[in-house]
N, C-alpha and C positions, 0 to 999 in steps of 0.2 A: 405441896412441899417445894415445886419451884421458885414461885412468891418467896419463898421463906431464904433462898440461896441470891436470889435477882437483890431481893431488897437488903441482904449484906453488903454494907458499905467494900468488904473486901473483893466482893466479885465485880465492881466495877475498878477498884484498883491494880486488882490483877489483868483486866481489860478483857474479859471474856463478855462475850454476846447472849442473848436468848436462843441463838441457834444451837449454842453448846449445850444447852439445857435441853434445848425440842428435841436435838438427833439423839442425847442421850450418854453423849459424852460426860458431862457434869451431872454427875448424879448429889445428891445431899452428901453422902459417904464421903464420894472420892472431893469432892468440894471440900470440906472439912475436914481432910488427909492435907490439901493442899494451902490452904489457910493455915492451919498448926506448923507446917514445914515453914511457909514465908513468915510466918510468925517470928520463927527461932533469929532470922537476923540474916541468914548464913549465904543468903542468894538473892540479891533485888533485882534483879532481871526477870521478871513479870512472863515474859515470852517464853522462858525456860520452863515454869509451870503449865502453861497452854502446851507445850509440845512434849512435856508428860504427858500432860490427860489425853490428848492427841495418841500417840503414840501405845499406851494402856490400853485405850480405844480401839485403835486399831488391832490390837494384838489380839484380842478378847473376840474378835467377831470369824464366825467361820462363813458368812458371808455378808458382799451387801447389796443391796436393792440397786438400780440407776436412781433411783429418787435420793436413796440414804448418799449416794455419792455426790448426786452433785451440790446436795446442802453441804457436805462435808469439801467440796469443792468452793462452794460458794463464802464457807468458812475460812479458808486460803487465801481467797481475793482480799478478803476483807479485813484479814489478821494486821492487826496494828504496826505490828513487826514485818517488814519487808521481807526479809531473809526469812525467818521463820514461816510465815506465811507461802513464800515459794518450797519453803521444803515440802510443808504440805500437801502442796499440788503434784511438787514431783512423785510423792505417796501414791497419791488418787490416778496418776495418767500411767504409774508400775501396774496398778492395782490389776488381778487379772479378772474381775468383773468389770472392770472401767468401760463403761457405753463408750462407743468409737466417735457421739457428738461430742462426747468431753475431751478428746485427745484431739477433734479435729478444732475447737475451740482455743486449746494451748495450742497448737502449731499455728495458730495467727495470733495470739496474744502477742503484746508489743517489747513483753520481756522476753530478749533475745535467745538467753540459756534457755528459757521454759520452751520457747518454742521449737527450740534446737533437739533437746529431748523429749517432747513431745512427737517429735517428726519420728526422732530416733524411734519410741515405743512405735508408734503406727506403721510403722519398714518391720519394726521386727515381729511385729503381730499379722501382718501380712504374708513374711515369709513362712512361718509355721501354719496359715492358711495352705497354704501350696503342696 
């Protein structure tokens, strides 16, 4: 069934990856929720659809793995969209499963906000150590 969503010409104009498909994100359903929606004309910002399914995604899960985070991390870096893409991330280093390698990874990342609140989560995840 993912063959069947990859090789829609619309999953690559919306600019979504095989990683949205592997962690689970795009499902066929929610794929073809979001094709019917860009369909209608009403929103061509591409990126706004990824941080739907993003966002749905995230809501829906009562937990995640370190593995499930950091492809979903790795989805962030990757995201076509700058902005969007950092929102992401700021998602995944709040996350209160987030492995402490992936916040120690944003706090040197070269984008200066991410690494700024990436420090931030790792101060304040320390002090409720305490």
């Amino acid at each position: 069934m993912s063959n069947q969503i990859i090789e829609d010409p619309y999953f690559s104009k919306l600019q979504f990856s095989q990683e949205w498909v592997d962690i689970g994100i795009l499902t066929n359903d929610k794929f073809c929720l979001i094709k019917q929606e860009y369909l209608k004309g009403e929103d061509e910002f591409t990126e706004h659809y990824r941080w739907g399914a993003f966002r749905t995604f995230m809501q829906a899960q009562n937990s995640l793995s370190p593995e499930e985070l950091h492809a979903l991390y790795k989805i962030g870096k990757n995201d076509p969209d700058y902005a969007m893409g950092r929102a992401i991330l700021f998602d995944i280093i709040k996350h209160p499963s987030c492995p402490k390698e992936l916040i120690e990874l944003a706090t040197n990342d070269n984008d200066v906000t991410l690494a700024k609140h990436a420090l931030k989560w790792k101060l304040l995840r320390k002090a409720k150590e305490i």
